[in-house]
Backbone as CSV, one residue per row, in Angstrom:
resi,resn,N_x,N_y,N_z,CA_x,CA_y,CA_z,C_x,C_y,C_z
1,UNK,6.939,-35.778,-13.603,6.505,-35.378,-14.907,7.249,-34.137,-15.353
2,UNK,7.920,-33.231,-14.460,8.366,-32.017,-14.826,9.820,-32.277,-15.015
3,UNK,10.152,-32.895,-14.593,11.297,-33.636,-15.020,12.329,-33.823,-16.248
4,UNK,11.083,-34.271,-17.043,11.068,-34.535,-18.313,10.575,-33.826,-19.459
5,UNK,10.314,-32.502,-18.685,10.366,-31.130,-19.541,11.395,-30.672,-19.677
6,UNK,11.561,-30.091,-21.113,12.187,-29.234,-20.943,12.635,-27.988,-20.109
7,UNK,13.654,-27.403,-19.588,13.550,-26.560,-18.533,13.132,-24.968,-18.436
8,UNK,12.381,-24.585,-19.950,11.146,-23.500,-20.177,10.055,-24.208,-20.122
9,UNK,10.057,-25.181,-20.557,8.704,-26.414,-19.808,7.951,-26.716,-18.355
10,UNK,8.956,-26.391,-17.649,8.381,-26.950,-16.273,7.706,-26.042,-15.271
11,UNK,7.104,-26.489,-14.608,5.759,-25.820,-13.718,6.379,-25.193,-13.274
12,UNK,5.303,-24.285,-12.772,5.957,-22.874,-11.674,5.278,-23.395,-10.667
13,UNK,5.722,-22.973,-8.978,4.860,-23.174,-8.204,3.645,-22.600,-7.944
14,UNK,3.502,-21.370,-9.233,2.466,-20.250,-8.861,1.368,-20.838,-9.888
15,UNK,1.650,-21.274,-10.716,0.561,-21.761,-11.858,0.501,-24.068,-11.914
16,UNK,-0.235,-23.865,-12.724,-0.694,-24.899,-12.916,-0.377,-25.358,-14.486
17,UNK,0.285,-24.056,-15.005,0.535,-24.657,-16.364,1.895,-24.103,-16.380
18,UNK,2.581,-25.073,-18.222,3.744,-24.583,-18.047,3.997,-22.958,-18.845
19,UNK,5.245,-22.872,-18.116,5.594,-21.319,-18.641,6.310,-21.534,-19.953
20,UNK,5.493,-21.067,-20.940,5.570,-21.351,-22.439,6.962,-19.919,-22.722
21,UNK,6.908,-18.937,-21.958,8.344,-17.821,-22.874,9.167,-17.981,-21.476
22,UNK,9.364,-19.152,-20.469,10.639,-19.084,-19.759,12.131,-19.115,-20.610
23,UNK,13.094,-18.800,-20.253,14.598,-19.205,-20.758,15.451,-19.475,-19.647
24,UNK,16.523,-20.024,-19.535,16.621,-20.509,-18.264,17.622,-19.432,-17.951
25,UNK,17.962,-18.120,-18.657,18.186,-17.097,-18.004,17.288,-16.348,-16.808
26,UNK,15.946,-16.618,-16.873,15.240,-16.147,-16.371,14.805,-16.698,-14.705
27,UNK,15.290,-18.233,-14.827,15.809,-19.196,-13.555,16.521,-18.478,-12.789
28,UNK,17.743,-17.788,-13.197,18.576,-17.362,-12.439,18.335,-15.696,-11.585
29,UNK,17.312,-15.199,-12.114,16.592,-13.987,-11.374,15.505,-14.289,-10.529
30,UNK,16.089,-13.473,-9.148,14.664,-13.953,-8.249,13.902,-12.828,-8.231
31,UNK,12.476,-13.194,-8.384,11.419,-12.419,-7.688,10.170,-12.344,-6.747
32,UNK,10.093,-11.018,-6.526,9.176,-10.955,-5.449,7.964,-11.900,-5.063
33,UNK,7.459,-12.083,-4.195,6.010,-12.367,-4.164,5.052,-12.077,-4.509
34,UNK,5.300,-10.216,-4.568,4.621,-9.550,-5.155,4.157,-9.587,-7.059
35,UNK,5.730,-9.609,-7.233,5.840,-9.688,-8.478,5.429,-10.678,-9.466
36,UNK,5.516,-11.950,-8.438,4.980,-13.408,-9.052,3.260,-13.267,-9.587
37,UNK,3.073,-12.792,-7.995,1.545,-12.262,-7.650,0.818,-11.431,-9.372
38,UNK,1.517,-10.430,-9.275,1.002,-10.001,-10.281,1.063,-10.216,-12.095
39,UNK,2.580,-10.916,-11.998,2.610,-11.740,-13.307,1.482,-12.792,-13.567
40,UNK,1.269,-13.925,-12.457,0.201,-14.313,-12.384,-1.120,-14.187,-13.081
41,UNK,-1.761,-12.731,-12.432,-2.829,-12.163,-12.775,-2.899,-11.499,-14.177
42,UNK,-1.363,-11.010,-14.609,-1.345,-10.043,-15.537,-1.700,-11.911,-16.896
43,UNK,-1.113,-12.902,-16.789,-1.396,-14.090,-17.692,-2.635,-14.437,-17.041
44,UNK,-3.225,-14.442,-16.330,-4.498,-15.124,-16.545,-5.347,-13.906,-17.305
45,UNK,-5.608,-12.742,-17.200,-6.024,-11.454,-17.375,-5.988,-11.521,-19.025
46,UNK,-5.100,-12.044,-19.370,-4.508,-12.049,-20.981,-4.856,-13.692,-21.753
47,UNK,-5.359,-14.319,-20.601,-6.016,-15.603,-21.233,-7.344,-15.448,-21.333
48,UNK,-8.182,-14.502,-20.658,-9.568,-14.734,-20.254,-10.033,-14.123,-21.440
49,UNK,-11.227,-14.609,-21.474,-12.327,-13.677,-22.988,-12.617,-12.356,-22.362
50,UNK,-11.980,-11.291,-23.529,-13.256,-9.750,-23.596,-14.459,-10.232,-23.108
51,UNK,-15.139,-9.357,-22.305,-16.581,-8.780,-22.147,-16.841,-8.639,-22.792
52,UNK,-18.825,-9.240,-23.239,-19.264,-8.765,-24.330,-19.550,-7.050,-24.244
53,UNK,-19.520,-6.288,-24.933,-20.148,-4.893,-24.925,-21.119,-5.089,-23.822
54,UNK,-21.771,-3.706,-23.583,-22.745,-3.527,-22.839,-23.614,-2.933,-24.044
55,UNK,-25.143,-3.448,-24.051,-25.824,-2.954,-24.907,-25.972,-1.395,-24.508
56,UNK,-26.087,-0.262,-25.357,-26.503,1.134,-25.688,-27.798,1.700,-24.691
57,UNK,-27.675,2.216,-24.215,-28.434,2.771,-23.022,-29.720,3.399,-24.132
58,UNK,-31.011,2.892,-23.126,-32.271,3.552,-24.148,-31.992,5.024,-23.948
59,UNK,-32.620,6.160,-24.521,-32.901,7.018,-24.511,-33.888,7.208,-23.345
60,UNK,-33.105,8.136,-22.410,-34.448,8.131,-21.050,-35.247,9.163,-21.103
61,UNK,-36.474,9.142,-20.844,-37.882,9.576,-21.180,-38.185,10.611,-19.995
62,UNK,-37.218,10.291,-19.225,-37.323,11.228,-17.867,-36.856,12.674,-18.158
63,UNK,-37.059,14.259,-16.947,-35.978,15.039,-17.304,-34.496,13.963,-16.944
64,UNK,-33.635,14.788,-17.566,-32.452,15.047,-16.587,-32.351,16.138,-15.404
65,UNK,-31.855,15.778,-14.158,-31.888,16.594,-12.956,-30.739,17.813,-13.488
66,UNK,-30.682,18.850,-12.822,-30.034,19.950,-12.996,-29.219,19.568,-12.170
67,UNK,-27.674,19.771,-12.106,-26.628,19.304,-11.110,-26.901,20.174,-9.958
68,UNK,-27.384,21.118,-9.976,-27.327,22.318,-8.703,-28.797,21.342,-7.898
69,UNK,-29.457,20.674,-8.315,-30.903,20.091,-7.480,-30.183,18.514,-6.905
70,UNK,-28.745,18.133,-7.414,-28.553,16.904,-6.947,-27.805,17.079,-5.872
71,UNK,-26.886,17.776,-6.295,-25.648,18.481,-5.482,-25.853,19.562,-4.794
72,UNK,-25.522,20.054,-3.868,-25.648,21.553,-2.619,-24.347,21.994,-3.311
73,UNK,-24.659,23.649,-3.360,-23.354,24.292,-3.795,-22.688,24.038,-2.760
74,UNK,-21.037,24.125,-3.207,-20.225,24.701,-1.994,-19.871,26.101,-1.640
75,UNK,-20.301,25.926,0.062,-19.475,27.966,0.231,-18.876,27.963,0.753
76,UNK,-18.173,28.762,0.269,-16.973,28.817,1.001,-16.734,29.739,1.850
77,UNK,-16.580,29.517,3.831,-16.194,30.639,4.670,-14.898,31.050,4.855
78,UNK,-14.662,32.372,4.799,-13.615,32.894,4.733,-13.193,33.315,6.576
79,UNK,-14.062,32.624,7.262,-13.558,33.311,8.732,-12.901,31.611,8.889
80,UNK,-12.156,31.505,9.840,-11.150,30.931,10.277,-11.926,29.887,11.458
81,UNK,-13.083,30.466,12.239,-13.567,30.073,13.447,-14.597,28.579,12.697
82,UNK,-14.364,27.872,13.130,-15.347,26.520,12.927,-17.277,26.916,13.312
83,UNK,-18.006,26.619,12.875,-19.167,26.851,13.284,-19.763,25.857,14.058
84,UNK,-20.582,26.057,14.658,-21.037,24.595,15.888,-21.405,23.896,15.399
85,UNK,-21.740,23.882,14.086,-22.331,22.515,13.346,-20.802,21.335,12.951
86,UNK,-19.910,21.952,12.547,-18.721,21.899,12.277,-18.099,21.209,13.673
87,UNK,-18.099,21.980,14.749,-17.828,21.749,15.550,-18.197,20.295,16.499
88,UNK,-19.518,19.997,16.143,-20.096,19.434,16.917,-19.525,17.698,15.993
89,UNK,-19.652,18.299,14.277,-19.123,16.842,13.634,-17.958,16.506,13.972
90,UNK,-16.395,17.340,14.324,-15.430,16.831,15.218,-15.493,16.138,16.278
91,UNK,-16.431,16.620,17.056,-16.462,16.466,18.310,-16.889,14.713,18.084
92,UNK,-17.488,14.722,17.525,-18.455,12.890,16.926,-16.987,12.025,17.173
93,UNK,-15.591,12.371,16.852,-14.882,11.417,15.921,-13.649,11.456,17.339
94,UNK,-13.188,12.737,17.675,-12.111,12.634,18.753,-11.559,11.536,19.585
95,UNK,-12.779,10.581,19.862,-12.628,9.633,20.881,-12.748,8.481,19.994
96,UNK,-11.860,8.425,18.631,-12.121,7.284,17.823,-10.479,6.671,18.099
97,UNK,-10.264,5.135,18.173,-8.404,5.325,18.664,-8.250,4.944,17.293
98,UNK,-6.854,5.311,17.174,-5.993,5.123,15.985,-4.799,4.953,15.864
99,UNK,-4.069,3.637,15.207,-2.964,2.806,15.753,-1.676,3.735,15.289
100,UNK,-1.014,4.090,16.005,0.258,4.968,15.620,1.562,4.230,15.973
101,UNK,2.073,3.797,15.079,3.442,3.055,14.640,4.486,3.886,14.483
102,UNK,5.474,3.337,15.100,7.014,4.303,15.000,7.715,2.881,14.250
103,UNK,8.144,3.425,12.857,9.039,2.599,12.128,10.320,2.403,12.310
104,UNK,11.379,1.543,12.793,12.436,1.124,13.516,13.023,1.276,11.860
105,UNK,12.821,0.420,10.903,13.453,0.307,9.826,12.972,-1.238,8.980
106,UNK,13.104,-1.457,7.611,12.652,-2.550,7.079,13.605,-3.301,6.632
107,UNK,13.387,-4.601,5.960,14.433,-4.911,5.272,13.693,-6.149,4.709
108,UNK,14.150,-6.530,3.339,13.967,-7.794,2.916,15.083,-9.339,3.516
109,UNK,14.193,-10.701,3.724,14.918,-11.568,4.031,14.632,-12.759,3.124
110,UNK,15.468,-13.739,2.445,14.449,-14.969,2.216,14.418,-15.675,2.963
111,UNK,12.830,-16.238,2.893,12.103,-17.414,3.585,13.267,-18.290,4.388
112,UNK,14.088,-18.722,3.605,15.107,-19.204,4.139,15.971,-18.548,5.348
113,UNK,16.533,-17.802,5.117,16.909,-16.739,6.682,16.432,-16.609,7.879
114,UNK,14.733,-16.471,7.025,13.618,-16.115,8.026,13.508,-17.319,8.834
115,UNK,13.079,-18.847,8.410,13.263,-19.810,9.154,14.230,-20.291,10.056
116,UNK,15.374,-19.587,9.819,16.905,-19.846,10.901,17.119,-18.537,11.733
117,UNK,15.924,-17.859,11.663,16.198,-17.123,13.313,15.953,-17.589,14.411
118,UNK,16.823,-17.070,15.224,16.361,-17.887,16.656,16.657,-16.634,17.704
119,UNK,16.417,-16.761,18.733,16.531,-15.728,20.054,17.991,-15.912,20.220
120,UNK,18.503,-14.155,19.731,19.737,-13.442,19.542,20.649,-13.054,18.385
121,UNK,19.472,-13.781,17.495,19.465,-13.324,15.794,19.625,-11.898,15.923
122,UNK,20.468,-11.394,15.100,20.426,-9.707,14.441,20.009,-9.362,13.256
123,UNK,19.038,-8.932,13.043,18.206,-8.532,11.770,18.840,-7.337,11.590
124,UNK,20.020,-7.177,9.836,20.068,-5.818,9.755,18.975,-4.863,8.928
125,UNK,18.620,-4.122,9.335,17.391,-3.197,8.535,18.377,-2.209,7.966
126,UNK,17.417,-1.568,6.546,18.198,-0.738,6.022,18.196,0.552,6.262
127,UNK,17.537,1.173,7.402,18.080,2.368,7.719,19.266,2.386,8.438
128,UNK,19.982,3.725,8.507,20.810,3.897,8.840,20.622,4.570,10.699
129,UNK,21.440,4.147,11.417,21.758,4.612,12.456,21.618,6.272,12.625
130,UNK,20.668,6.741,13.361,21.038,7.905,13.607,19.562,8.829,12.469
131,UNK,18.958,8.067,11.684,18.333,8.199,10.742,17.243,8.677,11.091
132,UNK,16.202,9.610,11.051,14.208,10.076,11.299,14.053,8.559,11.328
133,UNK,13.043,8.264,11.824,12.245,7.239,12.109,10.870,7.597,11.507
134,UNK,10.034,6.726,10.885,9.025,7.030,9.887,8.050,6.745,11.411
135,UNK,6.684,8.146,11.060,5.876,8.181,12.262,4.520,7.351,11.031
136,UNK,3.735,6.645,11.566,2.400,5.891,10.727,1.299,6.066,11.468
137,UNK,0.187,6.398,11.383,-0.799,6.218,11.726,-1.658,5.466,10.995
138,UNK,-2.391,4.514,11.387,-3.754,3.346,10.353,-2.751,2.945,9.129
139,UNK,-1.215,2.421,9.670,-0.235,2.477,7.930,-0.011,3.378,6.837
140,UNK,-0.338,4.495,7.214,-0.033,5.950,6.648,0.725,6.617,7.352
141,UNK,1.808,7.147,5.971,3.449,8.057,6.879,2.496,9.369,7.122
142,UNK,2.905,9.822,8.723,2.617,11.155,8.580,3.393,12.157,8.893
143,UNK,4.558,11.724,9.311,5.397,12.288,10.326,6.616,11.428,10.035
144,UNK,8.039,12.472,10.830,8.952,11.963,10.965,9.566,12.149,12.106
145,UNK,10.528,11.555,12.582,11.232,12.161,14.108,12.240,11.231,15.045
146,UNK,12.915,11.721,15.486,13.667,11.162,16.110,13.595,10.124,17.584
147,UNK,14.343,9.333,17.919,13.919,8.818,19.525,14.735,9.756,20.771
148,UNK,13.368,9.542,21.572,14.037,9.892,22.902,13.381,9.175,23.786
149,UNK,13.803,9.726,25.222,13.686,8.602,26.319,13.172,9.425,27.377
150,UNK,11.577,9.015,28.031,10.982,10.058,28.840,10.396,8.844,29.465
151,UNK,10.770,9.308,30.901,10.673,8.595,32.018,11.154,7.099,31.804
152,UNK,11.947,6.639,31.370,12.755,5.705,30.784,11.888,5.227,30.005
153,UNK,11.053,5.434,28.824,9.948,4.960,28.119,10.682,5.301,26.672
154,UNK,10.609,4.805,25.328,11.189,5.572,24.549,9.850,6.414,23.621
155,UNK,10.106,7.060,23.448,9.192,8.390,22.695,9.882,8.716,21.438
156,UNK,9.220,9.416,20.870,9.432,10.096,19.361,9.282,11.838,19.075
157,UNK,10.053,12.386,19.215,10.357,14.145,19.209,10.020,14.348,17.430
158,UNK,8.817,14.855,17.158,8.097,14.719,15.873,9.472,16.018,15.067
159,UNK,10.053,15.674,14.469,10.832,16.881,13.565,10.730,17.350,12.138
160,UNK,9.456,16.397,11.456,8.795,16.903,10.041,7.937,16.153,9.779
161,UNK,6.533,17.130,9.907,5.028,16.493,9.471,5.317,16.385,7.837
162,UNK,4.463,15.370,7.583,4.767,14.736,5.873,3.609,15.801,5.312
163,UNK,3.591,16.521,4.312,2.097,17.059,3.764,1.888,15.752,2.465
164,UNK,0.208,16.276,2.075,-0.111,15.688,1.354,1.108,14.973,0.325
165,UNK,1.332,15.839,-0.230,1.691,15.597,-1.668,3.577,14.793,-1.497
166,UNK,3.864,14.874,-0.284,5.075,14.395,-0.038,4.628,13.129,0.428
167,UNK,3.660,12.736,0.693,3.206,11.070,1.212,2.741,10.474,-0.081
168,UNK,2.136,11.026,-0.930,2.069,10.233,-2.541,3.328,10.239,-3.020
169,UNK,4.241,10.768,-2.938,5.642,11.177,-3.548,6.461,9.611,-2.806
170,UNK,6.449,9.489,-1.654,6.905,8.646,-0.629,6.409,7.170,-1.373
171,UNK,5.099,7.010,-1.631,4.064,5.956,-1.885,4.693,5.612,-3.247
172,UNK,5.062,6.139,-4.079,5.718,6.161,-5.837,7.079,5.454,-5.325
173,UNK,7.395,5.384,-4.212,8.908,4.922,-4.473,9.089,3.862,-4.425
């Protein structure tokens, strides 16, 4: 049946209907999974009906609470030393494990590639030789660092903790 569409006519494998603004310039660009993924959603999202309103909230008959009776101020200590209460909520979590990944390097392949590996395939990744190695904990960068080799085991010599605002910076790219 698709056949005999025109070729902005014919099915996608991601939908069920046809793609009404294809051009067959657009055949010739590949994209992601991701990207399909969210084109996807972004046309169904744009087919579906508005929400009706939400009707107008009555007027409540109650007080309103004072934010200081819902919320505990915060204080702030200026000594450095943890207090045993403090102390004792660390202490709760220490012995929790948490998966720590040393990133070799990534790379995109298509499906196709991917199916013709076999044992002695060389996958090139796009870091470079010689490059920090991304440190992860729970899939969060936290760290960076190099390899080394202790007791013939290979290890990671940490050479720059990521701060906050350089791991959202990282995450944008």
């Amino acid at each position: 049946m698709a056949a005999n569409l025109p070729r902005s006519q014919k099915m996608t494998s991601e939908s069920t209907q046809p793609d009404q603004t294809a051009s067959a310039d657009d055949f010739d660009t590949e994209m992601t999974m991701e990207e399909a993924m969210a084109l996807e959603a972004a046309q169904r999202a744009a087919a579906a009906p508005a929400p009706a309103p939400a009707p107008a909230p009555a007027p409540a008959s109650a007080p309103v609470n004072d934010i200081n009776s819902v919320f505990k101020p915060l204080v702030v200590d200026d000594s450095k030393k943890p207090s045993p209460t403090q102390r004792n909520d660390i202490d709760m979590i220490l012995d929790i494990p948490v998966q720590l990944t040393v990133e070799l390097g990534r790379t995109k392949v298509p499906i196709k590639n991917l199916l013709q590996l076999a044992q002695g395939s060389v996958v090139e990744l796009d870091a470079l030789a010689g490059e920090p190695m991304d440190v992860l904990v729970n899939g969060y960068l936290i760290a960076q660092g190099e390899v080394v080799v202790v007791n013939e085991k290979f290890g990671i010599r940490l050479t720059d903790i990521i701060t906050p605002s350089e791991r959202i910076r990282k995450l944008n790219r």
